[in-house]
Backbone bond lengths (Angstrom), bond angles and torsions (degrees), N, CA, C in turn:
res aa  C-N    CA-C-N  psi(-1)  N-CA   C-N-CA  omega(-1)  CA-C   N-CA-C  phi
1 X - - - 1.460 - - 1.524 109.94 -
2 X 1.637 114.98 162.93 1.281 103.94 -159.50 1.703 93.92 -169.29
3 X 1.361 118.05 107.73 1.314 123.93 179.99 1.759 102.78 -111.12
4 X 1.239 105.41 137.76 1.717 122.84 -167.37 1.325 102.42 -100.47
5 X 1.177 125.13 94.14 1.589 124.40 172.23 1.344 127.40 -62.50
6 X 1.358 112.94 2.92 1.617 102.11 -178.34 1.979 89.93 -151.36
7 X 1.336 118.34 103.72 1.449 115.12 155.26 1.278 122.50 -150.92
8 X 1.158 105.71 148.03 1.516 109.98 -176.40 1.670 119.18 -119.47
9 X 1.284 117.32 96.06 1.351 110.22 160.40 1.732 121.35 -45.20
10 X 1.124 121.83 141.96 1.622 129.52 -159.52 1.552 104.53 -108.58
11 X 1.622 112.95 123.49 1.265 93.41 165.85 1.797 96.78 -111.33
12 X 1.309 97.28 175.91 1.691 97.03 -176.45 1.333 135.53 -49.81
13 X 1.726 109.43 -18.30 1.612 128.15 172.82 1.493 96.61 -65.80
14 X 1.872 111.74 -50.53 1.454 97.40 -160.01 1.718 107.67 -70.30
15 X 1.793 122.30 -56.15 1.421 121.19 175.55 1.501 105.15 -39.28
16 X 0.578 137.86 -81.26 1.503 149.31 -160.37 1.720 105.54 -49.13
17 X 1.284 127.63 -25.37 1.520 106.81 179.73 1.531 118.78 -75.42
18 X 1.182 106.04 143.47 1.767 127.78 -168.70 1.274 91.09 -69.46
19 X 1.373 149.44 45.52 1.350 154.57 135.17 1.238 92.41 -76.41
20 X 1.110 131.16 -77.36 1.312 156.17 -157.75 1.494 123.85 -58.10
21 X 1.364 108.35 -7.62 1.850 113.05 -176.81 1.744 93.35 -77.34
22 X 1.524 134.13 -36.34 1.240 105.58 -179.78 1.288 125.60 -61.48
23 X 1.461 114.88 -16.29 1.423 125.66 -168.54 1.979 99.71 -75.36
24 X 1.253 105.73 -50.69 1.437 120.73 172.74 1.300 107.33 -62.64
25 X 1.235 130.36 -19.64 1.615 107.37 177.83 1.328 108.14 -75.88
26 X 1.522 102.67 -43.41 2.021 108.66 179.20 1.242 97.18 -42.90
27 X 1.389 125.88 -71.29 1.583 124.73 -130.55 1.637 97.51 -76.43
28 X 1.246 107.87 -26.91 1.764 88.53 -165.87 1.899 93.83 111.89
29 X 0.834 112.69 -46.91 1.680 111.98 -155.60 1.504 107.21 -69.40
30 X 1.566 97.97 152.31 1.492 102.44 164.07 1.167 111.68 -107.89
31 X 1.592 121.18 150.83 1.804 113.03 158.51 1.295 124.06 -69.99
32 X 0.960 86.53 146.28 1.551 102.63 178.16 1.181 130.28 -66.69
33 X 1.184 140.26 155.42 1.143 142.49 -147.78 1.918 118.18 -120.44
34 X 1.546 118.10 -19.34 1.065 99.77 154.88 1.176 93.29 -139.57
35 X 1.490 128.63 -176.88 1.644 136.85 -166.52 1.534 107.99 -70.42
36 X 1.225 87.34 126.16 1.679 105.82 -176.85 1.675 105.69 -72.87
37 X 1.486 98.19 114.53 1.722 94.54 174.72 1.547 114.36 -62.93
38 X 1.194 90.45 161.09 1.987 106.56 -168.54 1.747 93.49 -72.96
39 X 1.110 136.68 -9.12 1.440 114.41 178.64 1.308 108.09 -97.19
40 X 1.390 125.79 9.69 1.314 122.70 153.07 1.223 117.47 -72.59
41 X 1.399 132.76 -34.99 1.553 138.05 174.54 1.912 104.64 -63.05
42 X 1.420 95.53 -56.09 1.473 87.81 167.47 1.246 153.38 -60.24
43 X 1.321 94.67 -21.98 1.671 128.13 169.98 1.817 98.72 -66.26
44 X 1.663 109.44 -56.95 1.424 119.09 -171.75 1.325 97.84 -52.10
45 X 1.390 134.71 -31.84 1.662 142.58 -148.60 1.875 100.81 -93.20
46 X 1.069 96.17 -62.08 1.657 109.35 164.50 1.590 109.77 -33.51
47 X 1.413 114.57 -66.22 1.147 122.45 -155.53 1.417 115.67 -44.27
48 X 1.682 94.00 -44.96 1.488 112.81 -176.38 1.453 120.66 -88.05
49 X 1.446 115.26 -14.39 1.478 120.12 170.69 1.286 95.03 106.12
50 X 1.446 131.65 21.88 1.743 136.20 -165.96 1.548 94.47 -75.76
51 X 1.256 139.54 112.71 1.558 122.59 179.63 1.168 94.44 -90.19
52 X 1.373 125.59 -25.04 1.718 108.81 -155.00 2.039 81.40 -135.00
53 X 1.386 84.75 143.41 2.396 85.00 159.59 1.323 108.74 -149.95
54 X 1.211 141.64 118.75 1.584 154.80 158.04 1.369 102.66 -30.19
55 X 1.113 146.56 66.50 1.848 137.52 153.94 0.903 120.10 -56.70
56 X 1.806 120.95 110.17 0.808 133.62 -159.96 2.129 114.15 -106.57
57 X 1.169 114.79 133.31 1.406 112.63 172.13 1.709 114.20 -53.44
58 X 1.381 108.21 -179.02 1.913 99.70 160.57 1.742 80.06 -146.97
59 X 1.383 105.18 128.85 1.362 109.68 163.13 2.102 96.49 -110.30
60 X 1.185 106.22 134.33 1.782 121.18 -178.04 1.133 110.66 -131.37
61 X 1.131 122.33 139.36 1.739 116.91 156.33 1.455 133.29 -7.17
62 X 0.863 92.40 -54.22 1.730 128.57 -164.82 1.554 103.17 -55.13
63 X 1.835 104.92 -44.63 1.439 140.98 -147.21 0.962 146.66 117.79
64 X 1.412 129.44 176.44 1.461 97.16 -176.53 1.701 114.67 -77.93
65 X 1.152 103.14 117.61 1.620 122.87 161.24 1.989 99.88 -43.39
66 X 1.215 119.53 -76.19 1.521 127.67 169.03 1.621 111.70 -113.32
67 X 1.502 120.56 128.07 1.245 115.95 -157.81 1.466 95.25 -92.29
68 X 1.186 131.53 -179.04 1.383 145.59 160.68 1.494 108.59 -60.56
69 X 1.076 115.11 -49.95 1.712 114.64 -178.27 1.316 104.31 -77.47
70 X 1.249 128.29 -38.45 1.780 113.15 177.99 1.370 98.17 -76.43
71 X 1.269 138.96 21.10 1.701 123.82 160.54 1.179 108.02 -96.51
72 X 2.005 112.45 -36.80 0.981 117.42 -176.54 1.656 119.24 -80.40
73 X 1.526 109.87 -19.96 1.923 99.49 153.66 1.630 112.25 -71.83
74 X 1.118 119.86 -20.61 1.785 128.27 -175.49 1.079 94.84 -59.93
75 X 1.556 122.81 -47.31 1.609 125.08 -160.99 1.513 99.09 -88.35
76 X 1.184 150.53 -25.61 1.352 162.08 128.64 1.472 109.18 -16.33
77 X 0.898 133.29 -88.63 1.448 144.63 167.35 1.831 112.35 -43.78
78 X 1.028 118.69 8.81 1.921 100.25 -140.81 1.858 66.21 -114.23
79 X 1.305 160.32 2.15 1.313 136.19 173.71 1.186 106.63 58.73
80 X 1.639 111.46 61.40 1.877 93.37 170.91 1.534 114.22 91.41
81 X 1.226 89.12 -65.46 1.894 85.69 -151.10 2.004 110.85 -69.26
82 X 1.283 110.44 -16.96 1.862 108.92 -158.61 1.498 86.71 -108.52
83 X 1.621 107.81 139.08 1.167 144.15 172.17 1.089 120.08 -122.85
84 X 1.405 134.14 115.43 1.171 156.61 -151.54 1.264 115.57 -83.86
85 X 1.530 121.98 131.89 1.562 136.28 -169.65 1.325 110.12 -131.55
86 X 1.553 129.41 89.13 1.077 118.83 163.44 1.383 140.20 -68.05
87 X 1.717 118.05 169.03 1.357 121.21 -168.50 1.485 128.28 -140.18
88 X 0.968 163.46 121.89 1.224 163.93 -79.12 1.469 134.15 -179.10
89 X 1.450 137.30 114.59 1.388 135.79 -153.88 1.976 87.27 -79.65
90 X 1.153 125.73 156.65 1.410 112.43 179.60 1.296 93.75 -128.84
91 X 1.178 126.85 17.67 1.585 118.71 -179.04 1.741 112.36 -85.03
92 X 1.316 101.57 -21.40 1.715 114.08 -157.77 1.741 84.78 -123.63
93 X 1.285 130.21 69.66 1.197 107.26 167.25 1.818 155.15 -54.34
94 X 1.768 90.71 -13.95 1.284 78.60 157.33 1.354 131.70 -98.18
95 X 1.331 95.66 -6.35 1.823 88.31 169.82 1.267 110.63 -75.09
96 X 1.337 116.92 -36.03 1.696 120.29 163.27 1.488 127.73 -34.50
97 X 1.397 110.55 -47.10 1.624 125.62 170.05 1.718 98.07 -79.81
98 X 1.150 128.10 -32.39 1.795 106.96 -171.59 1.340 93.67 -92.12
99 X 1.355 134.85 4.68 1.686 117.35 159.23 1.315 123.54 -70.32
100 X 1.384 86.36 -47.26 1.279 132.73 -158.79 2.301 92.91 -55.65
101 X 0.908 106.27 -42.43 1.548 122.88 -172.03 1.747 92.91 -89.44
102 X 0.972 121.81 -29.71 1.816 122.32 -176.97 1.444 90.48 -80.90
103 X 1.461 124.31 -53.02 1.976 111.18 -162.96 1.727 73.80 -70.86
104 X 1.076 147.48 -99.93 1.671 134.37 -136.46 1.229 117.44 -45.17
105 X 1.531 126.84 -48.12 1.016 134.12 -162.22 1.752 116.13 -72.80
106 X 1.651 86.44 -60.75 1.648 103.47 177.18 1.640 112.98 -84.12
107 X 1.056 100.08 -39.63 1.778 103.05 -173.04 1.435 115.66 -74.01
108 X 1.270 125.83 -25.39 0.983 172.26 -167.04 2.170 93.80 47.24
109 X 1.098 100.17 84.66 1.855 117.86 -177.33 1.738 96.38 -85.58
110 X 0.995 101.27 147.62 1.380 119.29 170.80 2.016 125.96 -87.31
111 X 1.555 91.55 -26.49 1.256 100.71 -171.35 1.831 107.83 -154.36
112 X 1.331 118.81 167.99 0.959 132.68 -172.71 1.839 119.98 -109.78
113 X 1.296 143.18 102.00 1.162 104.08 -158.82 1.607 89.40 -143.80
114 X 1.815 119.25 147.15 0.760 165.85 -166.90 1.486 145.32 -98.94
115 X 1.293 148.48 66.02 1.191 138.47 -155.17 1.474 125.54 -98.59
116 X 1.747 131.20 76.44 1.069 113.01 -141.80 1.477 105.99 -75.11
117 X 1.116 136.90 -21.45 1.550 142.23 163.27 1.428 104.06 -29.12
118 X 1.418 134.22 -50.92 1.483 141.34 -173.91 1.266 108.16 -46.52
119 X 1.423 121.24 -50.61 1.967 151.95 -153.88 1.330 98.22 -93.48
120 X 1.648 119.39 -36.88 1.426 124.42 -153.57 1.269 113.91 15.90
121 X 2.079 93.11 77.68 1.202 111.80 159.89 1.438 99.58 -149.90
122 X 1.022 124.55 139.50 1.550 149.40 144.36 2.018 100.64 4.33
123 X 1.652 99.58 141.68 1.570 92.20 174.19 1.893 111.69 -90.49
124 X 1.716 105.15 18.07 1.228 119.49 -173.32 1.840 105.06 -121.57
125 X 1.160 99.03 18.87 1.545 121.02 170.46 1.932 101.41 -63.74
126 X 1.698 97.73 116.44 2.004 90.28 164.80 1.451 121.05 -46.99
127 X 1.646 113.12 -40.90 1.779 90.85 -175.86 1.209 116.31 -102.63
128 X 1.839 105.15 47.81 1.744 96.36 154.62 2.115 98.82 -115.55
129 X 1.508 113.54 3.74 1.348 93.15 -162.74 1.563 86.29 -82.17
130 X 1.533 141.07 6.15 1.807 113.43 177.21 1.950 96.99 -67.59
131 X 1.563 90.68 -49.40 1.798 103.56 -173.10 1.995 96.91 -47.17
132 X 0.655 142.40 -64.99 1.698 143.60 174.87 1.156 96.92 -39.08
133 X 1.482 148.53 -82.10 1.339 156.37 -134.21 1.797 91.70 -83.54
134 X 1.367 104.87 -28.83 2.301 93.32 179.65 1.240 79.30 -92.31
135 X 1.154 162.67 -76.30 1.451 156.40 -154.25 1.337 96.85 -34.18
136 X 1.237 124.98 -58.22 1.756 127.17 -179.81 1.315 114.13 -44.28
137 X 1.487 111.03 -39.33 1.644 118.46 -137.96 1.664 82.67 -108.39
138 X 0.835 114.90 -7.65 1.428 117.98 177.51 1.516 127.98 -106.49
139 X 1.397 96.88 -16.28 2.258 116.83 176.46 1.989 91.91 55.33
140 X 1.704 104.65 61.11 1.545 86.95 151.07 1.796 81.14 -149.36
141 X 1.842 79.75 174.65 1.600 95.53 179.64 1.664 127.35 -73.29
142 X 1.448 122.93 155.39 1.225 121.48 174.74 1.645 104.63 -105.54
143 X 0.929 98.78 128.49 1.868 97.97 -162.28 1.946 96.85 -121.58
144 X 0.823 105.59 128.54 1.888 127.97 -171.97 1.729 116.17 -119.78
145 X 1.404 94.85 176.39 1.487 92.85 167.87 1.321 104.11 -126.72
146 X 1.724 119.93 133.91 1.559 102.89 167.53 1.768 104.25 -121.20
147 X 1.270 127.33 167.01 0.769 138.30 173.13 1.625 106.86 106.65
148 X 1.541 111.17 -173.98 1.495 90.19 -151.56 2.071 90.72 -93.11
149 X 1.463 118.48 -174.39 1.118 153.47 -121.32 1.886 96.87 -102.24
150 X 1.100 144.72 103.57 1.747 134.80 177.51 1.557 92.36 -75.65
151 X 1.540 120.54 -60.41 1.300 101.42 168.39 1.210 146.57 -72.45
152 X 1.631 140.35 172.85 1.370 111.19 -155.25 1.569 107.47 -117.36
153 X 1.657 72.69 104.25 2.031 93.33 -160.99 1.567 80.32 -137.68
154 X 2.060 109.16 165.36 1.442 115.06 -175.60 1.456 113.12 -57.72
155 X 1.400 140.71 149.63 1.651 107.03 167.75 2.023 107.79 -121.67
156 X 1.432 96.75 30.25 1.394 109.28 -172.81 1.748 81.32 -67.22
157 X 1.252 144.51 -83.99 1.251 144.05 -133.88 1.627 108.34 -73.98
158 X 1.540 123.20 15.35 1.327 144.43 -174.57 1.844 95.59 -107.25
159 X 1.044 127.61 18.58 1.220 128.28 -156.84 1.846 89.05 -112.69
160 X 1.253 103.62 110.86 1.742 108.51 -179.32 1.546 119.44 -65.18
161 X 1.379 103.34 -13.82 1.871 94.17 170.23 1.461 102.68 -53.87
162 X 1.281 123.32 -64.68 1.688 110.90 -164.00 1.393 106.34 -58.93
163 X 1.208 145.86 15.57 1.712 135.01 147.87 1.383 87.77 -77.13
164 X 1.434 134.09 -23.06 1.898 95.99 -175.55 1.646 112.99 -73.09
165 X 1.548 127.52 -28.70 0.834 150.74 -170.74 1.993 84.10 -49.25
166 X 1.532 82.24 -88.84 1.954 97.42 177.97 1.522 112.84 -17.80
167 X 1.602 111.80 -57.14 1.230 103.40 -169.72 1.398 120.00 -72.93
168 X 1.524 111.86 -32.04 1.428 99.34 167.68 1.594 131.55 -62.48
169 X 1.553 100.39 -26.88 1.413 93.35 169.51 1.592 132.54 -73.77
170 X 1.745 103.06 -15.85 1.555 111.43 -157.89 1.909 88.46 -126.58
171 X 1.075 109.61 49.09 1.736 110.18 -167.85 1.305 98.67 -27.26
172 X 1.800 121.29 -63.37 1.240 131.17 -161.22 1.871 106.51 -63.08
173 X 1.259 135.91 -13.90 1.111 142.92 -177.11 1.771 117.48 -71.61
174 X 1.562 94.31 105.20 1.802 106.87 176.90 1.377 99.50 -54.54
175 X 1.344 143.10 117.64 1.604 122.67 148.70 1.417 111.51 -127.13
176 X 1.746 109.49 136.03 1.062 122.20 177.33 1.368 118.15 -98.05
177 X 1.647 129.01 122.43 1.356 127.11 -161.26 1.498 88.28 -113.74
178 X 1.710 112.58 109.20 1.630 120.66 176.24 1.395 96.11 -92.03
179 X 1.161 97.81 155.53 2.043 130.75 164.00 1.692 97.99 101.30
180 X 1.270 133.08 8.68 1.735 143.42 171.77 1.562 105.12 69.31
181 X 1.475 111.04 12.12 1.316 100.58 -177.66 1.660 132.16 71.59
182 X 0.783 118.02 22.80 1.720 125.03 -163.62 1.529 96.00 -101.33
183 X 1.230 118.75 125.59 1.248 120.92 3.32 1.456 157.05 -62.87
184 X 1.463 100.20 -14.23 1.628 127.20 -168.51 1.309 124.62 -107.12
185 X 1.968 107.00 26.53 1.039 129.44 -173.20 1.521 97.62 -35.08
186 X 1.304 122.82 -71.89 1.202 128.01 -171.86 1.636 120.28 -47.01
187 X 1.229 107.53 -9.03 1.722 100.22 167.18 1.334 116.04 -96.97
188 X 1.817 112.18 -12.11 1.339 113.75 174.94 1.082 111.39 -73.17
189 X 1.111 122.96 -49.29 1.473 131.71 -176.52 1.459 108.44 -64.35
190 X 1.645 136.80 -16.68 1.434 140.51 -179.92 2.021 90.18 -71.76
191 X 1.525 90.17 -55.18 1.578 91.92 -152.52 1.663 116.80 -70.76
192 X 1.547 115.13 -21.51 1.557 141.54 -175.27 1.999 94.84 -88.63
193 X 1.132 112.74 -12.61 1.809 108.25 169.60 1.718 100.39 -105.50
194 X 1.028 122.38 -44.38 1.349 125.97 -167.36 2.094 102.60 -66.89
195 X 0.989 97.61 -34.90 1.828 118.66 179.09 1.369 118.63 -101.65
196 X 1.658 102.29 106.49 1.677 104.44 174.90 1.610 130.00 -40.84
197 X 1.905 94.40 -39.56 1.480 94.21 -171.72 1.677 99.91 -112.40
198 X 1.224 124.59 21.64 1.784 118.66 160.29 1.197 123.34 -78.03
199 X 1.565 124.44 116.34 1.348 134.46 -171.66 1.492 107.21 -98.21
200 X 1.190 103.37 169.28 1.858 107.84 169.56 1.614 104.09 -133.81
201 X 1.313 102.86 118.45 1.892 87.22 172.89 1.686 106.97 -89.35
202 X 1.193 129.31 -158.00 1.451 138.78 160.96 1.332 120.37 -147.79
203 X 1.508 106.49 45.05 1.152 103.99 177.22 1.747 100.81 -90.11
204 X 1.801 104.70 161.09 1.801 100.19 164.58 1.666 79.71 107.78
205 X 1.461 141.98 -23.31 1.270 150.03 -176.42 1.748 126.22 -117.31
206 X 1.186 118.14 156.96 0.951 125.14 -178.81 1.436 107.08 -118.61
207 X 1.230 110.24 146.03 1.531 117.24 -162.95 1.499 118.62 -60.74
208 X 1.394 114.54 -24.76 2.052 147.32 153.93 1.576 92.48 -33.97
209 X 1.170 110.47 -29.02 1.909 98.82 -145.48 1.352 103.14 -157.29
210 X 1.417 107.16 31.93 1.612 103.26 127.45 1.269 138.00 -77.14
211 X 1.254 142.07 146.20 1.177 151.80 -153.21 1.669 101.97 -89.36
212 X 1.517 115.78 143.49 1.424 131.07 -144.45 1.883 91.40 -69.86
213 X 1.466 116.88 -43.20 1.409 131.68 174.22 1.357 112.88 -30.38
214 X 1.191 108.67 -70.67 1.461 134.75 -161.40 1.684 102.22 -59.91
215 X 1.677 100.44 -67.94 1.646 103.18 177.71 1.637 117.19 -45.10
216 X 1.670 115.10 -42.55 1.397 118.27 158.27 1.433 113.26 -44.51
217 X 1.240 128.63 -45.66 1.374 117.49 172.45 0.969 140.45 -75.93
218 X 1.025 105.61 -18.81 2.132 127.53 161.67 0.957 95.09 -40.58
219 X 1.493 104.16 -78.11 1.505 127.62 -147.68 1.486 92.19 -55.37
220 X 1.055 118.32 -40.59 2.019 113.53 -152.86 1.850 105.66 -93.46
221 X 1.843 83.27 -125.48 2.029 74.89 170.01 1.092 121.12 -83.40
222 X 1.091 154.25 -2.74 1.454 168.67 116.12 1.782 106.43 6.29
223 X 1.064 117.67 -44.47 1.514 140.73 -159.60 1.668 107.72 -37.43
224 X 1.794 112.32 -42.03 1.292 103.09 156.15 1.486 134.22 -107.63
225 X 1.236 104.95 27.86 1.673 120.79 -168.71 1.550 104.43 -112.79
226 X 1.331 129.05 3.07 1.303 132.82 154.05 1.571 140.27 -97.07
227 X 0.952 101.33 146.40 1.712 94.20 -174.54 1.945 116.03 -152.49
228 X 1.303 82.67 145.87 1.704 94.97 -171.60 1.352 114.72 -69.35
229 X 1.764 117.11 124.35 1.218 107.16 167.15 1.669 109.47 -149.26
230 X 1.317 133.78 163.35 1.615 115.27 -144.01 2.089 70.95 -136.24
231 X 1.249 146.05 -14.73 1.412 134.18 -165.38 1.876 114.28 57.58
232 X 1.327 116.48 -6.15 1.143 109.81 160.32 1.477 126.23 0.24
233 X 1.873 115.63 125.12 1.367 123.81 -21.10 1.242 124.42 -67.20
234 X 1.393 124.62 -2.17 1.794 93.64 174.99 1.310 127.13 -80.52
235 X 1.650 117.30 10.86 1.161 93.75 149.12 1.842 87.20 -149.53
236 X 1.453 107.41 163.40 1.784 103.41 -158.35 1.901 81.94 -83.37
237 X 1.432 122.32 169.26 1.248 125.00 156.19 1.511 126.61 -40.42
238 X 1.721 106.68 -58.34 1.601 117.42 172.03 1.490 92.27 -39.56
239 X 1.255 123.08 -95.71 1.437 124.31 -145.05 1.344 110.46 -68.50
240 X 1.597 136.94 17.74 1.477 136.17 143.34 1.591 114.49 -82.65
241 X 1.629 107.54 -12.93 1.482 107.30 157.92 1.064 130.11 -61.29
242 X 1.669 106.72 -49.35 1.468 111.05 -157.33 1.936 111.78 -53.57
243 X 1.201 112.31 129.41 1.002 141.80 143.15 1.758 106.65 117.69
244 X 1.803 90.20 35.79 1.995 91.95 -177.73 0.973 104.83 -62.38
245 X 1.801 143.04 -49.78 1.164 150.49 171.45 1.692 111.27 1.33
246 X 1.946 82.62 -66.79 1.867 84.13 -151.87 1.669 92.08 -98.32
247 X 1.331 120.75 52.31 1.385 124.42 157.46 2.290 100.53 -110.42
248 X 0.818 90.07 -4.39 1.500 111.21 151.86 1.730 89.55 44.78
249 X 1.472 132.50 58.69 1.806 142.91 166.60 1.706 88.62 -79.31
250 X 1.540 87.28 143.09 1.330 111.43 153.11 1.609 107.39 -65.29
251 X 1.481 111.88 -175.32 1.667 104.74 -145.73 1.893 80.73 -93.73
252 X 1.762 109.69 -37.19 1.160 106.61 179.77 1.985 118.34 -62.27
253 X 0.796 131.29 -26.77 1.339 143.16 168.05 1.828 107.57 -71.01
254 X 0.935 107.63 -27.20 1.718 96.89 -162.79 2.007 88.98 -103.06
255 X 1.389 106.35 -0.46 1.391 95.54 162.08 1.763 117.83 -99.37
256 X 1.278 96.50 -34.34 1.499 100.36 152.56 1.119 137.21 -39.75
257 X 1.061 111.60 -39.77 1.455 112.89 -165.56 1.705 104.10 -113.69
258 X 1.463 124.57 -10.77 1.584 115.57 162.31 1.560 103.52 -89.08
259 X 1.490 127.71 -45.08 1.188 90.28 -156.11 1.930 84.53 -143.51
260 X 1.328 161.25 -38.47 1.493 165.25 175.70 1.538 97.41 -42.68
261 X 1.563 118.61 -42.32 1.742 95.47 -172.85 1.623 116.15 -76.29
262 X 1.195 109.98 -42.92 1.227 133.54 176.95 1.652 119.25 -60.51
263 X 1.263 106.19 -15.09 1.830 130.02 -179.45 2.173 94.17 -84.88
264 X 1.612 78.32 -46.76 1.858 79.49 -169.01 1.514 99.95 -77.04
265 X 1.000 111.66 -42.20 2.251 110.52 -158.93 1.360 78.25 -65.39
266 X 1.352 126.51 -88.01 1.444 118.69 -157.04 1.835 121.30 -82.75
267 X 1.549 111.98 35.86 1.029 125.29 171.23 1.445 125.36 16.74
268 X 1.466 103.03 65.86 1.643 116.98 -153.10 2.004 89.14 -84.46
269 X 1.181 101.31 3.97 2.045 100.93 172.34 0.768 101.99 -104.07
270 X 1.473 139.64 33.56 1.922 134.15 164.07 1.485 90.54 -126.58
């Protein structure tokens, strides 16, 4: 079994924004041209043996890039497998916190998630601590991106020291820092050992090209502080696998880290 902590079904606002052409120059790919049905994500999920994937909204400046309710028809349509991640304007915080209680309550979302690169502001920004303090009051995770930027946005505020800041203020606060942080892998991994509830996902990577640190930390005390995530679509689940093999986990660790940590952080048994 194998739950994907970080994916995003695409609607045409999100492929299509001119953030996103550097990402398209790498891959080769073009966007698509009308809205990609949701059984292509599921199909992508299948392929790889993904039983369960977190689909996550993008709330931006701009707007919502993916709204809360098109995650929550995503999760409608998704057969089981997609679990819902809401997202949040942070300028207006209390409408931010009364969404924020509609995706858990009504939507019924699993997690809360955040992109401070979007805001280009700091994850130690005042109007994200209401979103932390309903995340508390609510027992789900705050899920981020650390490490630096694919699109060409600042990626100074992707820098995982300021989750230590967060965590000291929000002790009780789950947060999951997706993309492993790289360049500064090594501060994720300072601040996710130093912090009971700091996670690291790996989504945005392929299992080839994780960084030598990190796999040391799998393997070691790290073992339940990691979690699987593929960033879907830019990269499909299968090919964020390739090369789990020669990361060489014991059988108990390589269940940890696809699908038991990610069962507990976002307590997909409540």
């Amino acid at each position: 079994m194998i739950i994907d902590a970080w994916l995003q079904h695409p609607t045409l606002r999100f492929i299509k924004d001119p953030m996103f052409e550097s990402l398209l120059r790498w891959t080769k790919a073009e966007a698509p041209s009308v809205e990609v049905p949701v059984a292509f994500t599921v199909a992508a999920c299948e392929q790889a043996g993904v039983e369960k994937a977190l689909v996550s909204a993008w709330a931006a400046p701009s707007g919502a890039m993916i709204s809360n309710d098109e995650v929550a028809g995503f999760v409608a349509q998704g057969m089981g497998r997609l679990i819902g991640v809401g997202s949040v304007d942070i300028r207006k915080p209390m409408a931010a916190v009364r969404e924020i209680r509609r995706c858990i309550k009504q939507l019924g979302f699993k997690a809360i998630r955040i992109l401070p690169w979007l805001w280009e502001v700091p994850p130690t920004d005042r109007r994200l601590y209401p979103v932390y303090a309903e995340c508390c009051e609510l027992g789900v995770p705050f899920c981020t991106q650390i490490g630096h930027t694919g699109p060409l946005m600042p990626s100074e505020v992707g820098r995982p020291i300021y989750l230590d800041q967060v965590a000291i203020d929000f002790p009780e606060l789950v947060i999951v820092g997706g993309h492993i942080g790289y360049p500064w892998t090594d501060e994720a991994i300072a601040v996710a050992t130093k912090h009971r509830n700091v996670y690291i996902d790996t989504s945005a990577y392929v299992c080839l090209r994780y960084p030598a640190a990190l796999v040391e930390y799998l393997r070691g005390h790290g073992r339940k502080k990691v979690l699987f995530g593929s960033n879907y679509p830019m990269i499909t689940p299968q090919r964020a696998l390739d090369g789990l093999d020669s990361l060489k986990l014991p059988e108990d660790v390589r269940a940890l880290f696809l699908h038991e940590n990610a069962r507990r952080v976002f307590r997909l048994d409540t």
